[in-house]
C-alpha positions as CSV (number, residue, x, y, z in Angstrom):
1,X,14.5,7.6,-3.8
2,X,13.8,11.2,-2.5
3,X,10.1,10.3,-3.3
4,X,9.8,6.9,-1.4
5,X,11.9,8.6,1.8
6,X,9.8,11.7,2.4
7,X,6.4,9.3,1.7
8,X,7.6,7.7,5.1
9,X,6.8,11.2,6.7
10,X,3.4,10.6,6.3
11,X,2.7,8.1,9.1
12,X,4.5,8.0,12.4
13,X,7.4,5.3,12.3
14,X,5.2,2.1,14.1
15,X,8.5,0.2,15.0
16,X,10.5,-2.8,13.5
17,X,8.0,-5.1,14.3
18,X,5.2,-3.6,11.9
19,X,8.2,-2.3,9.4
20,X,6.3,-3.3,6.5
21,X,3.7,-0.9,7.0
22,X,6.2,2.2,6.9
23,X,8.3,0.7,4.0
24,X,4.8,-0.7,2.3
25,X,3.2,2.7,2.5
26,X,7.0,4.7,0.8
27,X,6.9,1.8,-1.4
28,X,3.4,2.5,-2.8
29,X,3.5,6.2,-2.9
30,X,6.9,6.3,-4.5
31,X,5.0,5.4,-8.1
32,X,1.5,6.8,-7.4
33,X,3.2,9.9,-7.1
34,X,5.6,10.2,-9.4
35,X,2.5,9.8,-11.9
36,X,0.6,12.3,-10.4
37,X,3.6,14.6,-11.3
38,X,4.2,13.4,-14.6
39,X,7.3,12.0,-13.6
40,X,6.2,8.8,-15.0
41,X,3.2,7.7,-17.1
42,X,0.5,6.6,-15.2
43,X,1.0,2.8,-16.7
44,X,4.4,2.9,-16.2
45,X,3.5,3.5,-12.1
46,X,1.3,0.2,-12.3
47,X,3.5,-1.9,-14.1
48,X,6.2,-0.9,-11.8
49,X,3.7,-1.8,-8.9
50,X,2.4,-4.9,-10.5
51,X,6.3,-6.4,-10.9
52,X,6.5,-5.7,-7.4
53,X,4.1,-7.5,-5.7
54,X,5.2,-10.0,-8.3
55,X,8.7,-9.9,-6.5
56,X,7.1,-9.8,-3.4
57,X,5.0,-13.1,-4.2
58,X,8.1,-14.9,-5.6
59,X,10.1,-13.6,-2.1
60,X,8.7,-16.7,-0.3
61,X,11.4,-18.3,1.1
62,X,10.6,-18.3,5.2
63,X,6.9,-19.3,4.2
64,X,6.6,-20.5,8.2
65,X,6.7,-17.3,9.3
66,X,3.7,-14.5,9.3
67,X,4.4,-11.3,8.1
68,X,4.3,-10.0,11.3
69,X,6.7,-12.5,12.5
70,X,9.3,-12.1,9.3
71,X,9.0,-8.0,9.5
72,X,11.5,-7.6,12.4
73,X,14.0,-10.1,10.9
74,X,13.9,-8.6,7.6
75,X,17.3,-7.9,7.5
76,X,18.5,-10.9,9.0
77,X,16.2,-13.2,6.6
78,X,16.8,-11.1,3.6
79,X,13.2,-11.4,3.0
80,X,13.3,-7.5,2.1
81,X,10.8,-7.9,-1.0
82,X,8.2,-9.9,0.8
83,X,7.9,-7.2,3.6
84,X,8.1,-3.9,1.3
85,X,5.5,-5.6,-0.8
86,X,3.7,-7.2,1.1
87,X,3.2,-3.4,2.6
88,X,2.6,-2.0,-1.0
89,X,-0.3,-4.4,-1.4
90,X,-1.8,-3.6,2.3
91,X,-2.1,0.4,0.8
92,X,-3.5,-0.4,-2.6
93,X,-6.3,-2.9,-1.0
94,X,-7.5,-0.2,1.5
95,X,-7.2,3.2,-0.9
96,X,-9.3,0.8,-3.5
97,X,-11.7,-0.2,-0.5
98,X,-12.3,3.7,0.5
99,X,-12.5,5.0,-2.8
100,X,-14.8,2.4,-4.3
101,X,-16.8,2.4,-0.8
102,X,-16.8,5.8,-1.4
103,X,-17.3,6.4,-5.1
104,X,-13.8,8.1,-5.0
105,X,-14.8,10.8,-2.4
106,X,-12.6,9.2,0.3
107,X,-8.7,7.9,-0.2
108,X,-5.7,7.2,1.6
109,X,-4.5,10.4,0.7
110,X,-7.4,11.7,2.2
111,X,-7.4,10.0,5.6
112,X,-3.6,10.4,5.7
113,X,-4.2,14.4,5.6
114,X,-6.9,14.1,8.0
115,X,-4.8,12.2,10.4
116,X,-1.9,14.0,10.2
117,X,-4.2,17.7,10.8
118,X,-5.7,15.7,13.6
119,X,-3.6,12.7,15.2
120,X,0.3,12.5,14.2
121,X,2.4,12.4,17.3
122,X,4.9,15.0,18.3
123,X,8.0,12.0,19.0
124,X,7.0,11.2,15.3
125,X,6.3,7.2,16.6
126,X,3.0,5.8,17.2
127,X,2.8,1.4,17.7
128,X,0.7,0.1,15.1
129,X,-1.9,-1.1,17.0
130,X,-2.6,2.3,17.5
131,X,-2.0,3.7,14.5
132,X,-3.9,1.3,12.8
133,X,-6.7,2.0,15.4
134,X,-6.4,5.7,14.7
135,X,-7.3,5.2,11.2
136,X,-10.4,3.6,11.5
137,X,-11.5,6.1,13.2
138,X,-10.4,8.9,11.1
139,X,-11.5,7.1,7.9
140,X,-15.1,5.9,10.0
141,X,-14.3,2.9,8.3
142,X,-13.3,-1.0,9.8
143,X,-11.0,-1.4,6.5
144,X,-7.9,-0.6,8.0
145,X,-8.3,-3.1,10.6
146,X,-9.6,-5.8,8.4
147,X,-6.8,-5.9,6.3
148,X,-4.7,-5.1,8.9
149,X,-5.1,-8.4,10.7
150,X,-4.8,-10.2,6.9
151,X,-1.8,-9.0,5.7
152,X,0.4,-9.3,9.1
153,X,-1.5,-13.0,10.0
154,X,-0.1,-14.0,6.0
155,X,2.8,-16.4,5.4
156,X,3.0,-14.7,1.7
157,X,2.2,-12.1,-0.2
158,X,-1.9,-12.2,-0.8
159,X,-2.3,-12.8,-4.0
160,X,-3.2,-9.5,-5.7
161,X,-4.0,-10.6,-9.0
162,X,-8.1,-10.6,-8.2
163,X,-7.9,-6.9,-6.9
164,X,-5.7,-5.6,-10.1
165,X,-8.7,-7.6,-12.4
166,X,-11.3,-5.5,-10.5
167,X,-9.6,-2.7,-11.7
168,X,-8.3,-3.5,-14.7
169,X,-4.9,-4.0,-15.1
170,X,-2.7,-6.4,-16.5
171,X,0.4,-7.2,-17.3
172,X,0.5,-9.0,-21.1
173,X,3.8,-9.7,-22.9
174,X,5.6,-7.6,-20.3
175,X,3.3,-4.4,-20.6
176,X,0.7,-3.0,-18.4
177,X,-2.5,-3.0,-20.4
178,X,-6.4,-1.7,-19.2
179,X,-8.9,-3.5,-19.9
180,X,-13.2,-2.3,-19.3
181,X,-13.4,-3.2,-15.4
182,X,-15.9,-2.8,-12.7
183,X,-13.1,-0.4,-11.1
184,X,-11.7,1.5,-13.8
185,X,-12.7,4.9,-12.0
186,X,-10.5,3.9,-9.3
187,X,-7.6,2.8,-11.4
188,X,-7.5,5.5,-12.8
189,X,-8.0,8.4,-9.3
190,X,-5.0,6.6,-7.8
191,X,-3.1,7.7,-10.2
192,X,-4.6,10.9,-11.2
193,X,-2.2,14.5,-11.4
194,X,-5.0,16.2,-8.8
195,X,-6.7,13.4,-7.1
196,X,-10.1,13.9,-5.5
């Protein structure tokens, strides 16, 4: 818990309506960084990822409404794994996208420092159409953006399953197992005790 609630002091809080990207971006670092401590084993962080979004994909129950739409009546709609997850899954398709863009010399973790040296606001709350904005820029990249306008356009969790394949995990008989994948290298940085 102490993990996931000082992880949301990395971005400034973008409002209820873009909720999921605060609770998506706890959510994600909550595991990662655990592993990174050896608090947990790094395939213990991914299973417990993976049977998220799993949640999150089975949390379908308003499917008329976009993510965008369902964020600010989480509470109301119980839809509370959809939107965490849905956030979780935002995070791990952009810190693949700049470390593979990258070959692993750019992250989220990265950018995040950068911003918050650069760009984190003093009243600690920035919209998201700025924030997300902001990160573009600091990351020189369009992949925040991109999945940006995805994720919160969605009426369900994107399916995730291609992305884990990419880099190699799997869930089989209720474990995580690796398996030889084009992204291996970035599997394994995300998870890494001193990533680059």
């Amino acid at each position: 818990m102490a993990t996931h609630e000082f992880s949301h002091l990395l971005l400034p809080y973008p409002g209820q309506d873009a909720i999921w990207l605060s609770e998506g971006l706890a959510s994600y670092y909550q595991n990662a960084l655990r592993a990174r401590q050896g608090i947990l084993s790094d395939k213990t962080a991914w299973q417990k990822l993976i049977e998220g979004l799993q949640r999150g994909q089975a949390d379908n129950r308003h499917p008329q409404l976009r993510l965008d739409e369902i964020s600010p009546k989480m509470r109301m709609t119980r839809s509370f794994m959809r939107v965490y997850w849905s956030g979780v899954a935002y995070y791990l398709f952009v810190d693949v996208q700049l470390r593979q863009a990258s070959q692993n010399q750019q992250s989220l973790d990265s950018v995040l420092a950068q911003f918050g040296r650069c760009c984190y606001p003093a009243n600690g709350r920035m919209d998201s159409t700025a924030l997300i904005k902001k990160l573009d820029e600091v990351s020189q990249t369009s992949f925040f953006s991109q999945a940006y306008t995805h994720f919160a356009n969605s009426h369900q969790l994107p399916n995730p399953t291609p992305l884990l394949n990419k880099l190699g995990v799997h869930l089989s008989e209720g474990k995580v197992r690796y398996r030889e994948a084009t992204w291996a290298g970035v599997r394994e940085a995300i998870m890494a005790a001193d990533p680059p």
